[in-house]
GUKELUM-797041 format. One line per field, with one value per residue (C-alpha): x, y, z; residue number from 1. Coordinates in Angstrom, 3 decimals, decimal comma, padded with zeros to 6 digits. Each point is the difference from the previous one (the first is absolute). Layout:
BEGIN
c1 <- (X|...)
c2 <- (Y|...)
c3 <- (Z|...)
resi <- (NUM|...)
***
This chain:
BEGIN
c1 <- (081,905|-003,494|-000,081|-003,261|-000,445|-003,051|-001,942|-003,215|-003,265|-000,252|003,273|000,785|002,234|003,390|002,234|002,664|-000,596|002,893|-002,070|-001,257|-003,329|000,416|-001,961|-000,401|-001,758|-002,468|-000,653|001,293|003,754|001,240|002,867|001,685|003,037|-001,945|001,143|003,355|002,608|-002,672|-000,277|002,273|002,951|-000,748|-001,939|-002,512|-000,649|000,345|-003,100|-002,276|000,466|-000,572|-003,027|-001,550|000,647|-001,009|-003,265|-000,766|000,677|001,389|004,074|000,273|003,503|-000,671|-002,497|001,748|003,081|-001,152|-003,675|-001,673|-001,063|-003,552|-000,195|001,901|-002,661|-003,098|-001,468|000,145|003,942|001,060|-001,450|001,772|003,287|-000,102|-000,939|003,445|002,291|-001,507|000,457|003,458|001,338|-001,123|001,410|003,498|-000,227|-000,719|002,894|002,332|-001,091|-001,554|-002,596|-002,539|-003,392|-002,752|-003,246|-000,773|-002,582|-000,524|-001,811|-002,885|001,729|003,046|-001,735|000,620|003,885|-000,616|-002,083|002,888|002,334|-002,047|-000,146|-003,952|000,866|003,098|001,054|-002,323|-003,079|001,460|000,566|-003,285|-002,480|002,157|-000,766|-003,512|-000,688|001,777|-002,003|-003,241|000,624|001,061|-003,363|-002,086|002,362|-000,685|-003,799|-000,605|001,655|001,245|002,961|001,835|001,231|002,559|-001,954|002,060|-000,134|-003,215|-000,467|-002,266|-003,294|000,137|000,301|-002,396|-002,838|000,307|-000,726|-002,539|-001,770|-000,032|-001,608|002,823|000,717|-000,940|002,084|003,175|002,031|003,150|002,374|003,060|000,060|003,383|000,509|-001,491|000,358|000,267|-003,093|-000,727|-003,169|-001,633|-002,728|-002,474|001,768|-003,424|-000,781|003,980|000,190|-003,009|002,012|003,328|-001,736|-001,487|003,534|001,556|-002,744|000,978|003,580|001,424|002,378|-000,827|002,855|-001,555|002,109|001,698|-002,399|-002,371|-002,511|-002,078|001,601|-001,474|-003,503|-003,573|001,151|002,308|-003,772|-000,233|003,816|-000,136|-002,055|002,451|002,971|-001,708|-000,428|003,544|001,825|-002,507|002,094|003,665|001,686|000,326|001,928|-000,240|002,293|003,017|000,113|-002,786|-001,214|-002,268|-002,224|-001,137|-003,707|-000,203|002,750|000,735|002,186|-001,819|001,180|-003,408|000,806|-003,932|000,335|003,232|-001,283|-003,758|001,932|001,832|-002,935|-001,511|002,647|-000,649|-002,980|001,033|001,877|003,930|000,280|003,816|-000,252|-001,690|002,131|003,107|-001,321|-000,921|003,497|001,812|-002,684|001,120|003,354|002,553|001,381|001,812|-000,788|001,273|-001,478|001,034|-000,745|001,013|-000,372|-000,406|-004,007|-001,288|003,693|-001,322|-003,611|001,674|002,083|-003,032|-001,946|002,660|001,438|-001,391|001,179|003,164|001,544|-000,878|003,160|-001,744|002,454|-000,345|001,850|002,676|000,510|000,766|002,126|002,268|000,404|000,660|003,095|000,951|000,389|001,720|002,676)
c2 <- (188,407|-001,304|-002,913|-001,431|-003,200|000,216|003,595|001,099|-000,884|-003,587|-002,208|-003,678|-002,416|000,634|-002,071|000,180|000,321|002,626|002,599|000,516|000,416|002,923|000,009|002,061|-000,336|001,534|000,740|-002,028|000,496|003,030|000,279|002,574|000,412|-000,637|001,145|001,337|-001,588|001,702|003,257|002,858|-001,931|001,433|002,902|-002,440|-001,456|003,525|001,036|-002,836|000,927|004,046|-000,656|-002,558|002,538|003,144|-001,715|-001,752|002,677|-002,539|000,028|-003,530|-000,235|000,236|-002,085|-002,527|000,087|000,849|-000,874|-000,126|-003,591|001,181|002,306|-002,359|-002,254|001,924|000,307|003,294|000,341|-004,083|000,442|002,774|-001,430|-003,302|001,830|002,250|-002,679|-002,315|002,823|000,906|-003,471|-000,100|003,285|-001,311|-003,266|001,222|002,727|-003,272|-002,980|-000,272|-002,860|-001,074|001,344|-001,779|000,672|000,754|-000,183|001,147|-001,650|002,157|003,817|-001,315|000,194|004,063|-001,073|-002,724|002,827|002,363|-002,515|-000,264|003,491|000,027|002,899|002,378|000,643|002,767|-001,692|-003,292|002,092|002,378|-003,502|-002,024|003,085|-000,035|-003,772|-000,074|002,820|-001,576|-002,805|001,039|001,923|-002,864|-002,440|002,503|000,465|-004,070|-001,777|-003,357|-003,129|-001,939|-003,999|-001,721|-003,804|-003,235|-002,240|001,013|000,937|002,902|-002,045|-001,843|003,249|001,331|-001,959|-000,429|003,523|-000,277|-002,877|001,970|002,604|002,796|001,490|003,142|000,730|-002,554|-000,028|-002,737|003,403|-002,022|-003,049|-000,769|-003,367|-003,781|000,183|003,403|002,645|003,026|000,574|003,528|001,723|000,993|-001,225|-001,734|-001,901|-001,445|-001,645|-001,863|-000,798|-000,608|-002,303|-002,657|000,167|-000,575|-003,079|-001,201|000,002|002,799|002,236|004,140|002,796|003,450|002,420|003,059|002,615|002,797|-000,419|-002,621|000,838|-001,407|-001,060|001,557|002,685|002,147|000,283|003,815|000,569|-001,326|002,699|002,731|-002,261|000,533|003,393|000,650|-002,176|001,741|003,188|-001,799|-000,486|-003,462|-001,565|-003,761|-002,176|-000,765|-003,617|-001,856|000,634|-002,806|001,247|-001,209|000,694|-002,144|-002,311|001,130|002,532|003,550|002,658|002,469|002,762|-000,100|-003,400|000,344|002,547|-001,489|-002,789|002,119|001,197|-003,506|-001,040|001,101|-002,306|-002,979|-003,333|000,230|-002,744|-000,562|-003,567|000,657|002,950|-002,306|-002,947|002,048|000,920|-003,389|-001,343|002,658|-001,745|002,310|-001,582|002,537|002,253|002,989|000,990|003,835|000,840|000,786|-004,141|-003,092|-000,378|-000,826|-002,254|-001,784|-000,781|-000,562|-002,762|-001,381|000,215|-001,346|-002,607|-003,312|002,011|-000,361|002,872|003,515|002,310|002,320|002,411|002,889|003,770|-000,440|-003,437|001,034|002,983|-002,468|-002,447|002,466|001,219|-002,852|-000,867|003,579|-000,386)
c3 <- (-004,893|-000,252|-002,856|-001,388|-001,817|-000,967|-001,292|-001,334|001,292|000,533|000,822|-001,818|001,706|-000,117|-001,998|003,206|003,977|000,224|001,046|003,934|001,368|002,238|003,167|002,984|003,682|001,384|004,003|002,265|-000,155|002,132|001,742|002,071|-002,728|-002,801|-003,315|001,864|-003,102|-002,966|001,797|-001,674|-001,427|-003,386|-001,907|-001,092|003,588|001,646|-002,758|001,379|003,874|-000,421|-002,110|002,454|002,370|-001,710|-001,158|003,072|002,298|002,449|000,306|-001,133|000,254|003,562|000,214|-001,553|001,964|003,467|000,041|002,694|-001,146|001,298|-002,923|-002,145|000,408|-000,661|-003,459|-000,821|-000,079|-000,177|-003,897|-000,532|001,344|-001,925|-002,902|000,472|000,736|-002,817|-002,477|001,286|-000,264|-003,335|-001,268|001,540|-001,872|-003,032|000,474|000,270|-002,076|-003,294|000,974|-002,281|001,258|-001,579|002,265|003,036|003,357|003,133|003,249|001,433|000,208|-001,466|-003,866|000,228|-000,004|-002,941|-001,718|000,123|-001,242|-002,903|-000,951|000,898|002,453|000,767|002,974|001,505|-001,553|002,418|003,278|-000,937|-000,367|003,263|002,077|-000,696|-000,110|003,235|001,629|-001,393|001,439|003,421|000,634|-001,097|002,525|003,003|-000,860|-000,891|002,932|-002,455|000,624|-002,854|000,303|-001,522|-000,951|-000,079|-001,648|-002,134|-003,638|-001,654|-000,698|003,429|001,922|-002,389|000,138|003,675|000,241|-002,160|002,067|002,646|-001,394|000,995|-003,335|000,539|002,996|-001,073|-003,065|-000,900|000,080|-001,809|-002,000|000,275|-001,081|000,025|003,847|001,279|000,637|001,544|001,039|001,886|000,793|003,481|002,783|001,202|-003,502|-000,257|003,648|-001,132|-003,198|002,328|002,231|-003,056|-001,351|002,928|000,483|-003,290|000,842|-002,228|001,674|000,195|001,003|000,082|-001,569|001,727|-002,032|001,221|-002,413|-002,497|-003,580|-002,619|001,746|000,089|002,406|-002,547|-002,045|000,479|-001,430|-003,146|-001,489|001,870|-001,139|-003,658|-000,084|001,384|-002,732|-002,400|-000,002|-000,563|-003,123|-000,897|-003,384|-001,253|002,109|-002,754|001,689|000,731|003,820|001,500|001,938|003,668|-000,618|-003,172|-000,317|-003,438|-001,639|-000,579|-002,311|-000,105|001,797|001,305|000,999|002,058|002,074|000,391|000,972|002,914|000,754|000,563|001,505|003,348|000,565|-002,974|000,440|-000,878|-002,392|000,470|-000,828|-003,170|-000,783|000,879|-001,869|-003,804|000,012|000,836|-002,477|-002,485|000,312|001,871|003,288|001,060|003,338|001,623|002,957|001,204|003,431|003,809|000,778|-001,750|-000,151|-003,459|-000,561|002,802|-001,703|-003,468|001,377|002,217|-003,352|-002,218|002,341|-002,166|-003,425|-000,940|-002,552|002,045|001,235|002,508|001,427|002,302|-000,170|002,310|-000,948|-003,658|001,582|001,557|-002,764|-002,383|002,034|000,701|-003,800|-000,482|002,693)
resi <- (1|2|3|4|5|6|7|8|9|10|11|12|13|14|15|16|17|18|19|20|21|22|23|24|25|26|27|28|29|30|31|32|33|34|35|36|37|38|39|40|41|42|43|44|45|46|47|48|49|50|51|52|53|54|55|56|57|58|59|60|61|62|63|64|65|66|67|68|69|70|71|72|73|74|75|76|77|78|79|80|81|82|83|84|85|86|87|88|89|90|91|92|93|94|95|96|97|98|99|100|101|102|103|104|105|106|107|108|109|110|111|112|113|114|115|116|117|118|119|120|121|122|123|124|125|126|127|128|129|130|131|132|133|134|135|136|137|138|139|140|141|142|143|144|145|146|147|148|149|150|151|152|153|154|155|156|157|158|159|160|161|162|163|164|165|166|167|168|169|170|171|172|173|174|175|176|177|178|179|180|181|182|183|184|185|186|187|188|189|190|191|192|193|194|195|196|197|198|199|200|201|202|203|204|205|206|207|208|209|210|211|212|213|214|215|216|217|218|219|220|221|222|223|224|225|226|227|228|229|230|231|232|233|234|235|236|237|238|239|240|241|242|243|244|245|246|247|248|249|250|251|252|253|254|255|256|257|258|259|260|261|262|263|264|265|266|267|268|269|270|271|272|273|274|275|276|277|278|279|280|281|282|283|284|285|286|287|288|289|290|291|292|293|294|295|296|297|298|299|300|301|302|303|304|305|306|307|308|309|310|311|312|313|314|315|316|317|318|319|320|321|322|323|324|325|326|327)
***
């Protein structure tokens, strides 16, 4: 069962660090197998599968288990397959442990799952606004040929006024912020090998990502006025813990603003160092990350390695410890 610390419409620091940060990735995590130990091993878990499925339209069980990782990959069903497994693993943990829930976020599509955690959006609103974020943003990737990088070491204002300098704002964007070292930056394939090559002459290192499209860059323009008028139509209720949001690094509870901020979010900055850094400045150290794969554990301890104090844990580590302490 879902348990908040902290209710009502702005949030105080807590007077203990019991309660978890939930968070949930994004793209970038599939797997042929992928969600195999969440996927009908209860009512609740059975629920989250058939209404990806019936939603989507796309036999995601299948998907999930036998791919073909070519499909896997691709935008239009990896979204919808994170968001499934994310949501399943969830359901199951709450089924079994009574852990403290005390806010919650999501990296890039993964904020749909923090948003249904919160209660901002059941779970045909979640499949319903996945599907058509993900179908959005597959069109725009076919018609807007676009590459993403991983930057190392580099932080946000470097990167940012580099691009800048060079004048290639309007086809670039610093897609992820994801710590004091780590970008991602994206955009027309033309304008980032000019960016790749001064990097690469100024000694930082550049991995391009394993992604068919530029999310979060000038090129997903035209979708953020479809991705409006889609989320438009959904009910939405205020999140009953607070949900920091990629696009502004800050906890939202207007309705309007959450989903102009989805809108947004196609083209805007995620600010998951800010949104990381409010809530260890709020006080809580505590971090569950729920997921296919270790990726934002990964960044927290990268983040976090000077600090002393933070317990960042990941689902299946949690699942093992706990039985552990049972048997």
């Amino acid at each position: 069962m879902q348990v908040c610390e902290s209710v009502g419409k702005r949030f105080m620091a807590p007077t203990s660090v019991e309660g978890w940060m939930v968070i949930f990735p994004g793209q970038g995590s599939p797997t042929i197998g992928m969600g195999g130990d969440v996927c009908d091993v209860s009512p609740g878990t059975r629920v989250v599968w058939d209404c990806a499925s019936d939603i989507s339209g796309i036999d995601i069980r299948k998907l999930c288990q036998k791919g073909p990782m070519t499909r896997l990959t691709k935008t239009l069903y990896q979204q919808l397959a994170v968001t499934t497994v994310n949501t399943a693993m969830l359901t199951l943990l709450r089924e079994r442990h009574a852990l403290p829930e005390s806010g919650y976020a999501g990296h890039s599509a993964g904020e749909y799952s923090a948003l249904y955690a919160a209660g901002v959006m059941n779970l045909e609103t979640l499949f319903h606004a996945v599907s058509r974020r993900a179908a959005i943003m597959q069109r725009l990737a076919e018609q807007r040929k676009g590459a993403m990088y991983v930057v190392k070491p580099c932080d946000y204002v470097a990167l940012r006024q580099l691009i800048d300098e060079m004048q290639l704002g309007d086809r670039l964007n610093v897609c992820c912020d994801n710590g004091r070292q780590q970008q991602v930056v994206g955009g027309e394939v033309a304008a980032l090998k000019t960016l790749i090559n001064q990097l690469t002459r100024q000694g930082v290192a550049t991995i391009k990502l394993a992604v068919n499209g530029a999310w979060h860059t000038p090129l997903m323009a035209e979708g953020v006025a479809q991705m409006r008028e889609a989320l438009a139509a959904l009910p939405f209720s205020s999140p009953a813990c607070p949900v920091i949001m990629n696009r502004s690094g800050q906890a939202e509870y207007a309705i309007e603003q959450i989903k102009e901020n989805l809108a947004h979010h196609l083209t805007d900055t995620v600010r998951w160092r800010d949104s990381m850094e409010l809530w260890s400045n709020m006080g809580y150290r505590r971090f569950l990350e729920i997921g296919n794969k270790k990726m934002l554990s990964y960044l927290l301890h990268e983040h976090y390695a000077a600090q002393s104090g933070h317990d960042i844990q990941h689902y299946y580590q949690l699942q093992r410890d706990t039985q552990q302490q049972a048997g």
